[in-house]
N, C-alpha and C positions, 0 to 999 in steps of 0.2 A: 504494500500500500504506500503508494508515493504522495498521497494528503497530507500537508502541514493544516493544522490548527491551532490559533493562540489565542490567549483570551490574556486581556489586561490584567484579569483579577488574579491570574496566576505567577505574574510578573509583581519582583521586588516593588515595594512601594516608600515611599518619603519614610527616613529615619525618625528619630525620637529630636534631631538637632532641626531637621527643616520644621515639625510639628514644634517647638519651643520658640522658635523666630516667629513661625506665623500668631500663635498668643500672645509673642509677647509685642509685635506689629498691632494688636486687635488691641491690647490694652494703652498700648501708648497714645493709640488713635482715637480711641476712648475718652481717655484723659485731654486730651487737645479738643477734641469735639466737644467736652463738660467746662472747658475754658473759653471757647468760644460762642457755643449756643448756649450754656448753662445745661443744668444735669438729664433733660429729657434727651439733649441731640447727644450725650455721651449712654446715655442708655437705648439708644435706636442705634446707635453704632456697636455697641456692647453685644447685642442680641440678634443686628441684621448680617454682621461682617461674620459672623462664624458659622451660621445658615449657609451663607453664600459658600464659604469657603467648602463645608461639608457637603453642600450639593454637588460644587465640580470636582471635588475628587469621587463622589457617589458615579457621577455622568463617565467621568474619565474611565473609572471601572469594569464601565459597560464594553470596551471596546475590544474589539478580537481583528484577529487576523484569517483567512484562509486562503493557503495558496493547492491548488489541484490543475487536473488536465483542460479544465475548463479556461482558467487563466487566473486572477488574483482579486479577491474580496477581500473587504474590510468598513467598519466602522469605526468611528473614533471615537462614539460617545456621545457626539451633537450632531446635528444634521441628519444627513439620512447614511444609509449604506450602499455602498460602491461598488460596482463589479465590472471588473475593467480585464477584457480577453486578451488573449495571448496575442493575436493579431495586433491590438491596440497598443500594444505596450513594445515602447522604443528601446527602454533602458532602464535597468535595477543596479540604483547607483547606493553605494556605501557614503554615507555625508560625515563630517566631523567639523566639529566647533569648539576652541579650545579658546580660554581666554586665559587671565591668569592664574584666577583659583578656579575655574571647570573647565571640564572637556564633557561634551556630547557627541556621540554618534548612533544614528539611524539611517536606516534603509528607505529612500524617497524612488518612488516611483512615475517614468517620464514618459507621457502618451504621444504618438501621434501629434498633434493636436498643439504639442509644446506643453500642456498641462504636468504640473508635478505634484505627486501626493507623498505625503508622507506615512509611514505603512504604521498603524498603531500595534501594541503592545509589545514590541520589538527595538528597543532604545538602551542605553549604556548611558549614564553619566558620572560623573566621577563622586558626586555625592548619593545618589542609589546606583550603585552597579550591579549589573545582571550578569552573573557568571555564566549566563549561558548564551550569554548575546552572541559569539563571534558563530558557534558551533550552528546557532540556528541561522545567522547569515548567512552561513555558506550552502545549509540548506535549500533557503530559500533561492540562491542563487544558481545553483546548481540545478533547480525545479526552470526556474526562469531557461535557463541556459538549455535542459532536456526538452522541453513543451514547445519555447520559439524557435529554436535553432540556430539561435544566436551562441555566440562565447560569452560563458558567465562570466566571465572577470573574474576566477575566484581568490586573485592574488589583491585584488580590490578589499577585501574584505580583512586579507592580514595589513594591509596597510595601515589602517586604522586602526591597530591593534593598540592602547597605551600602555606606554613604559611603564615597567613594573620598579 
């Protein structure tokens, strides 16, 4: 069986350091809002900001991947969900984004069309890392590379590999 399947909810999620920043972001913001508006606009921030925030990691969770013979699905959690045929699909490219304190890389997918998507629950950052990001990269590319008959690039994928 050559189907990949991913689902968001199974991929590493934000540490215990990103969840301490984002409260302590909501309190400070809180505090500035109760200095500003007085204590109602610091209590609508207090109670709306973390709603907010619980819902897009909720939504983000929703999102999966599937790659098969058909060609390559996915959702990201908002909008609707995508399915984008082997025909369609130009190029499965390995992305990385490094600044000084992160590195990100994911798999963006290039249609026809010039459209680019990025492939959800399939991402590496240096503050959640997914140890099994590179091994399913090459997966997926290696599916791309069998189905289109295209060269996967599968050296594309150690590229991106960050120093240990």
């Amino acid at each position: 069986m050559d189907d990949l399947y991913l689902s968001a909810a199974d991929q590493p999620g934000p540490g215990t350091e990103a969840w301490f920043n984002a409260v302590a972001a909501v309190l400070l913001l809180s505090v500035w809002a109760s200095a500003c508006f007085g204590i109602p606009g610091g209590l609508l921030v207090l109670v709306t900001l973390p709603a907010l925030l619980v819902q897009l990691q909720r939504r983000r969770r929703l999102g999966w991947l599937r790659v098969d013979a058909g060609g390559i699905g996915f959702f990201t959690g908002f909008r609707r969900s995508r399915e984008l045929a082997w025909t369609d699909i130009r190029a499965v490219e390995v992305r990385k984004i490094s600044t000084r304190r992160t590195q990100s890389i994911w798999l963006r997918v290039r249609t026809g069309s010039g459209r680019r998507h990025r492939l959800p629950a399939l991402t590496f950052t240096s503050q959640v890392p997914n140890p099994g990001f590179f091994d399913l990269a090459d997966q997926v590319l290696a599916l791309w590379g069998r189905y289109s008959g295209e060269d996967s690039g599968e050296d594309a994928s150690t590229d991106a590999e960050p120093e240990a």
